[in-house]
DRENLO-644614 format. One record per residue (C-alpha): residue number from 1; x, y, z. Coordinates in pm, 1 decimal, m for minus. Layout:
# DRENLO-644614
NODE   i       xx       yy       zz
NODE NUM        X        Y        Z
...
# end
This chain:
# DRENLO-644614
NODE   i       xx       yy       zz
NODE   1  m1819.1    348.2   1134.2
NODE   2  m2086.0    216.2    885.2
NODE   3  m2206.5   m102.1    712.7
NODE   4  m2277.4   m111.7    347.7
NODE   5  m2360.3   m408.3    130.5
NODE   6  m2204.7   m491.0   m180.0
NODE   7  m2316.2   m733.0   m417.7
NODE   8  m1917.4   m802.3   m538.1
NODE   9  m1611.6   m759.6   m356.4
NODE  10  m1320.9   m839.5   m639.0
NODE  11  m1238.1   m602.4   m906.2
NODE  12  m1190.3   m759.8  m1278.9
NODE  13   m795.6   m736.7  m1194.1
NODE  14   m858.2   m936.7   m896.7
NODE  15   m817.7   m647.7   m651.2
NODE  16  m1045.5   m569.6   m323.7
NODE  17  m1080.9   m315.6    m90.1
NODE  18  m1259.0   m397.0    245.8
NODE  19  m1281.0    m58.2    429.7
NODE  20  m1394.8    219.3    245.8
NODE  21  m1194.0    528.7    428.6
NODE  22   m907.2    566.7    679.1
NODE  23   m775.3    677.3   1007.1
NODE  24   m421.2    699.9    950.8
NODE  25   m411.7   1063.9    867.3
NODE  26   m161.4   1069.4    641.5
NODE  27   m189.0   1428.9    537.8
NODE  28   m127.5   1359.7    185.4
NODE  29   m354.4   1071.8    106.5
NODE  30   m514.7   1071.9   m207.5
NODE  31   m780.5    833.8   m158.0
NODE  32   m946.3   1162.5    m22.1
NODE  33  m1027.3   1308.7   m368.7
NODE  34  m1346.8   1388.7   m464.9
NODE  35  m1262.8   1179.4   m795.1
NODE  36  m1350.2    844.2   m601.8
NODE  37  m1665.8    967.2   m521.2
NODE  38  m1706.6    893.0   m134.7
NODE  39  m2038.3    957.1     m0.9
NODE  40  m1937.4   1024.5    313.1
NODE  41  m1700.1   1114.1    562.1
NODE  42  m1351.3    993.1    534.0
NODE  43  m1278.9    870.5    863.2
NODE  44  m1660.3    740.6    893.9
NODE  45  m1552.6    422.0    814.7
NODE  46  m1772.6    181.1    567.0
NODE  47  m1763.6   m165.8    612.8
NODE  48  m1820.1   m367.7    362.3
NODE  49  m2074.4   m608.3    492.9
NODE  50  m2039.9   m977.7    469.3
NODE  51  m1715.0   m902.0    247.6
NODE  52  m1562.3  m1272.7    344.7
NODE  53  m1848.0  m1435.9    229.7
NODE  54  m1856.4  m1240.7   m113.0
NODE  55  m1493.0  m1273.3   m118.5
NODE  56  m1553.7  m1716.0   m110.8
NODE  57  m1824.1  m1646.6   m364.9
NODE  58  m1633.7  m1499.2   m637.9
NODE  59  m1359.1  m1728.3   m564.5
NODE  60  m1567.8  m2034.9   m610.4
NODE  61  m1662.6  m1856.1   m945.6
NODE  62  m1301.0  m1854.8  m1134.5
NODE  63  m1142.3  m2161.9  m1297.6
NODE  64   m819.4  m2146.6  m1176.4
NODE  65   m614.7  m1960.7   m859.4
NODE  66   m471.2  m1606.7   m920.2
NODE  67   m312.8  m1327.9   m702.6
NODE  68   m616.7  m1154.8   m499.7
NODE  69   m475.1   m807.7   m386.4
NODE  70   m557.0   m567.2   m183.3
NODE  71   m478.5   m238.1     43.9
NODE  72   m444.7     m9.2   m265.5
NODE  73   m678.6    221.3   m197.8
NODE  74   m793.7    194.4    147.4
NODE  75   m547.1     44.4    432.5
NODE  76   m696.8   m364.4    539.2
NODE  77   m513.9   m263.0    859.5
NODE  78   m691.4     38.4    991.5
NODE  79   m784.9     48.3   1343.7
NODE  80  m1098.1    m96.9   1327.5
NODE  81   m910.8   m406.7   1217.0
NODE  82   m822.2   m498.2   1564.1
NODE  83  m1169.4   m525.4   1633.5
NODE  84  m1396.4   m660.7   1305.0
NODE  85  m1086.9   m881.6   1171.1
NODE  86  m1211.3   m867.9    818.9
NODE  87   m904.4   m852.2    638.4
NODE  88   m792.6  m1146.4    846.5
NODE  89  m1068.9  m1376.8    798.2
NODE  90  m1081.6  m1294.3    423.4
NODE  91   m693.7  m1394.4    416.5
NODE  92   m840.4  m1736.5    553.1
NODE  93  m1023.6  m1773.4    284.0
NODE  94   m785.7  m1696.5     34.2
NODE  95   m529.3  m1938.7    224.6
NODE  96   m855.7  m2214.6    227.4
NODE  97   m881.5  m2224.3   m162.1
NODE  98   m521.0  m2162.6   m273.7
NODE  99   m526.3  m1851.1   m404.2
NODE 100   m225.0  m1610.5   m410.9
NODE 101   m200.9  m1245.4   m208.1
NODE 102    m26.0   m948.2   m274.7
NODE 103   m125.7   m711.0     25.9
NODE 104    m32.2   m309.2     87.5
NODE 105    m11.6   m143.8    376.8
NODE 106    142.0     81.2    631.5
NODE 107      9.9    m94.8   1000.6
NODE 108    248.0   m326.5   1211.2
NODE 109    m55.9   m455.4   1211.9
NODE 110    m25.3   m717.0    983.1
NODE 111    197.7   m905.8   1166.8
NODE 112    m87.6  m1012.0   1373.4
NODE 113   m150.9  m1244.1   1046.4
NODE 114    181.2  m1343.2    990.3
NODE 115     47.2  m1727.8   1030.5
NODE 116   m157.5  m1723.9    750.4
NODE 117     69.8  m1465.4    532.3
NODE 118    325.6  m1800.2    563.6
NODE 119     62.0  m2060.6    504.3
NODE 120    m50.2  m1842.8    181.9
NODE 121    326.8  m1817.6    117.0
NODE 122    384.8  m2197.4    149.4
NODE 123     79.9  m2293.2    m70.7
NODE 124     71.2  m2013.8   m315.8
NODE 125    214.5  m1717.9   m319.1
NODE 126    206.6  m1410.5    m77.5
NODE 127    418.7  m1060.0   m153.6
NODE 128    361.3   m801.0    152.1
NODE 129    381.1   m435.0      1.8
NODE 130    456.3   m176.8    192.9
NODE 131    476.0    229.8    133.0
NODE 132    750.8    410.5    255.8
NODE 133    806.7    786.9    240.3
NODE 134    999.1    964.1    530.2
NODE 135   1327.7    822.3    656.4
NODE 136   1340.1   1098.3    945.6
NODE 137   1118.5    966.4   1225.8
NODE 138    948.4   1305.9   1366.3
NODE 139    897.3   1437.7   1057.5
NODE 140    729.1   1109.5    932.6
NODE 141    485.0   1135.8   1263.6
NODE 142    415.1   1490.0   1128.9
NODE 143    309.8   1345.6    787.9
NODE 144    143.0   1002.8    852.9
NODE 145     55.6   1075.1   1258.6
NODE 146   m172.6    774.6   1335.7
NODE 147    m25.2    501.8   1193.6
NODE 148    302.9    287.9   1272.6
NODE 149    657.1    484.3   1153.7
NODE 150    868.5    407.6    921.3
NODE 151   1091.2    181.1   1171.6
NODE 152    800.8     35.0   1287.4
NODE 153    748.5    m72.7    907.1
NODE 154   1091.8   m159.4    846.2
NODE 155   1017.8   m408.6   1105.0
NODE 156    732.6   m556.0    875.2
NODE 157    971.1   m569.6    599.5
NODE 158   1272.8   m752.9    782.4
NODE 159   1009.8  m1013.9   1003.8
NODE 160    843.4  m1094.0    629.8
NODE 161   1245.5  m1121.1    518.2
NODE 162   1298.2  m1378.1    780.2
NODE 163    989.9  m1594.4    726.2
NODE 164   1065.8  m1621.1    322.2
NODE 165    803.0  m1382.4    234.8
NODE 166    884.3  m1125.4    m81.6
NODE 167    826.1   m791.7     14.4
NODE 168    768.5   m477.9   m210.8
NODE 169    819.9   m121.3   m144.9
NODE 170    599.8    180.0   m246.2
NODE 171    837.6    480.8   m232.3
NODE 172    559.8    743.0   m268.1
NODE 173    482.9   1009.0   m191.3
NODE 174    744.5   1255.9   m225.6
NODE 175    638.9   1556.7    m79.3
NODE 176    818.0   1906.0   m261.7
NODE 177   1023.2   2134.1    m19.7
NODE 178    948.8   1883.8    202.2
NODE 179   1106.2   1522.5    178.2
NODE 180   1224.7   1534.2   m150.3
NODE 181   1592.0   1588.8    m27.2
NODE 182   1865.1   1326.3   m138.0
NODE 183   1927.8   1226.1    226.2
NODE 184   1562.3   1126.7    290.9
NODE 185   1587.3    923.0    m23.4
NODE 186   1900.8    761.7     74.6
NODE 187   1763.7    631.5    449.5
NODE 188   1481.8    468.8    256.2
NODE 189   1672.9    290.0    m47.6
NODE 190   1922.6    164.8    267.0
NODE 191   1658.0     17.4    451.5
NODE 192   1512.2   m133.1    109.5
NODE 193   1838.4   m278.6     44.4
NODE 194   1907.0   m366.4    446.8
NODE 195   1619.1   m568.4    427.3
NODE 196   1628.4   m760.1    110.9
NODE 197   1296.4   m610.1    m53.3
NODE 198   1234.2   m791.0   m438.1
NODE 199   1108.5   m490.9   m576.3
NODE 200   1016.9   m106.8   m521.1
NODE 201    727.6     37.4   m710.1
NODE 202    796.4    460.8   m813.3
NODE 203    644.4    661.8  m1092.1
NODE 204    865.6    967.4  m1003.4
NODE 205    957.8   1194.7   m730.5
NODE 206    617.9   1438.4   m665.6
NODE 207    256.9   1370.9   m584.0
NODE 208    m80.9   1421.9   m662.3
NODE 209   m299.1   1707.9   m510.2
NODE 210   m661.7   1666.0   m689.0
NODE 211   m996.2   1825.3   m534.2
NODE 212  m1089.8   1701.1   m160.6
NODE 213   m700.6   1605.9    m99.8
NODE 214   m549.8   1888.3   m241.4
NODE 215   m792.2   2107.3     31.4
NODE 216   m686.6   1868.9    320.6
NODE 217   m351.3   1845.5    240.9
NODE 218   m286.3   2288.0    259.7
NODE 219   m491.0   2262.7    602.7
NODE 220   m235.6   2070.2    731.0
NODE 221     62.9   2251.6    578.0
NODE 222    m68.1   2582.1    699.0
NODE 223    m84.7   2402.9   1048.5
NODE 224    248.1   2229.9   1046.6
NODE 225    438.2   2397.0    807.2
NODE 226    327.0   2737.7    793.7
NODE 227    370.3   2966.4    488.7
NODE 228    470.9   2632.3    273.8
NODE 229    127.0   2665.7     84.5
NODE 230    184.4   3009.0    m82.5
NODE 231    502.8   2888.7   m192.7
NODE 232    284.5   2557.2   m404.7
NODE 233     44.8   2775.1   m511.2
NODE 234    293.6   2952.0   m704.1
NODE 235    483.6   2699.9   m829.0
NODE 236    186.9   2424.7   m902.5
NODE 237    m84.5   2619.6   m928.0
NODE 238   m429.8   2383.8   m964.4
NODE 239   m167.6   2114.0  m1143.3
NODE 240   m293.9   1719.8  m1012.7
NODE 241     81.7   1595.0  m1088.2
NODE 242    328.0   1819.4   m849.8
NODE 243    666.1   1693.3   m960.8
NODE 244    963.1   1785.2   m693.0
NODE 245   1240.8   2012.3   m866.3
NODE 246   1480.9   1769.7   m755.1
NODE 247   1333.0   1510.0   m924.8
NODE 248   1592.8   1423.5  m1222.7
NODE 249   1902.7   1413.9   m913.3
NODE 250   1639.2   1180.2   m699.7
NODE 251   1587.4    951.5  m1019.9
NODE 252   1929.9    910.6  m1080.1
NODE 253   2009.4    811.6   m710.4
NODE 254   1724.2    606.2   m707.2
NODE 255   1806.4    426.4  m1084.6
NODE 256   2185.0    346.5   m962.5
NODE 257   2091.6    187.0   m628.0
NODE 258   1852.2    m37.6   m726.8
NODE 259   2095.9   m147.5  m1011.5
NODE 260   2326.3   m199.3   m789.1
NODE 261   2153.3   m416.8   m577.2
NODE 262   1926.9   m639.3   m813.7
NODE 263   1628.6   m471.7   m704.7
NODE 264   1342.3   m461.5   m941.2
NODE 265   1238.3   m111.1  m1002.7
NODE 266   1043.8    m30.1  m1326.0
NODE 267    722.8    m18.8  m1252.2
NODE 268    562.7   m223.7  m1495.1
NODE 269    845.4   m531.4  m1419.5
NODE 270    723.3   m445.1  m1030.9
NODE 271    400.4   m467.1  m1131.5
NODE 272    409.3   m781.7  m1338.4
NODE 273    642.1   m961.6  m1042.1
NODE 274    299.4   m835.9   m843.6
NODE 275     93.8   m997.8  m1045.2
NODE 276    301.6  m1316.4  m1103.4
NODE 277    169.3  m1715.7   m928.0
NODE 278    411.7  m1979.2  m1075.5
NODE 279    171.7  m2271.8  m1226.8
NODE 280    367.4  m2532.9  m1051.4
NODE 281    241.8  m2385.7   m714.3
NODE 282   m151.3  m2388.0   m809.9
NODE 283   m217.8  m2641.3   m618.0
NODE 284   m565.5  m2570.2   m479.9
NODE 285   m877.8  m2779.1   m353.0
NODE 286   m957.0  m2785.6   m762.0
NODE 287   m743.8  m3066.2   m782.3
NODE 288   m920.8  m3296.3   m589.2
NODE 289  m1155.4  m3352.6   m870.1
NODE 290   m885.6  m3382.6  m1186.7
# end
């Protein structure tokens, strides 16, 4: 672990990340990729120093409440979290002023902060994302070893259910030869609809290998699924989008489900339900002075 300083913590779509890096080990993740420009090591940690007190600053700054997101690139419920509490003290601050939160991750972790997830909820608006990928539990320990499984997240999604809290799901990634099977797919659209989840976020059944993950990501396969690399070199080759061949049978599945079941599932109508505080719940410390 590191500190860094940052002269801004929000993005100009209102987004944050307050950990640069991870320790979940997903052996997938993209946010290793050499793209994003990370000047060091990926479980070494940077904190973002004084990132709550940034945070109030910029929030002070806008002329009316918005939804402040984070967790898209970098978990805010790593390990360290138990321990420096940033994401929860910047979550007080967001609760303090008003502002909405729309929050990502894969930790039971965040139930730690269910208090002020419901106090955000109650004032504003809160929507708790989180990414699912592997219904089968050993295999999903294989995949994502250092972080909670996907029961363990299923639990996030059905406490957040039970305290009025919208939830999203990110169904990514889906890994070729590997989870892309119809049955995997299945487990996770019935826990989706078990739980009540307002919307699922998908661009398609593959993922993304790019330089620095696309490296990490063979290392592992060679050490947990051995012989599975040769077999993606020759059918993706140095391609950044690897699509799974059953793609057009796991769209269809996934299209007639969420249909079914009301669930919002285009990404840009996930997106914009992401995105969305209602105007009659703005009510913020700004209104003291109208």
């Amino acid at each position: 672990m590191h500190y860094a300083d940052y002269k801004t913590i929000l993005s100009p779509q209102n987004g944050m990340n307050l950990y640069r890096g991870c320790t979940h080990g997903c052996i997938y993740c993209d946010s290793r990729s050499a793209c994003y420009q990370m000047g060091h090591d990926f479980e070494d940690i940077e904190v973002k120093r004084n990132a709550p007190a940034i945070l109030e600053r910029q929030i002070c700054r806008k002329r009316a409440p918005c939804m402040i997101g984070t967790g898209s690139m970098c978990d805010p419920y790593i390990h360290l979290e138990d321990e420096l509490r940033v994401t929860r003290r910047c979550l007080e601050i967001i609760e303090k002023h008003g502002f909405g939160l729309t929050i990502l991750t894969k930790s039971a972790r965040i139930l730690r902060d269910i208090d002020l997830l419901k106090a955000i909820n109650e004032k504003a608006r809160c929507v708790v994302q989180v990414s699912l990928s592997t219904y089968d539990e050993s295999l999903c320990k294989k995949l994502e070893p250092n972080v909670s499984t996907t029961r363990e997240r299923v639990r996030i999604l059905e406490t957040m259910r039970d305290a009025g809290i919208p939830t999203v799901v990110w169904l990514c990634p889906t890994l070729p030869f590997i989870n892309d099977t119809e049955e995997n797919l299945r487990g996770l659209l019935d826990y989706c609809i078990d739980t009540d989840v307002r919307g699922i976020v998908c661009f398609g059944f593959g993922m993304t290998l790019r330089e620095g993950s696309r490296e990490y990501y063979y290392d592992n396969l060679d050490r947990l699924f051995p012989g599975l690399r040769e077999r993606y070199v020759r059918t993706y080759g140095d391609a950044h989008v690897c699509n799974s061949p059953n793609s057009l049978a796991l769209a269809k599945m996934y299209e007639k489900a969420c249909e079914e079941h009301g669930i919002i599932h285009k990404p840009d109508d996930t997106l914009a339900f992401l995105r969305e505080l209602p105007s009659k719940r703005r009510q913020t410390t700004f209104d003291a002075f109208m």
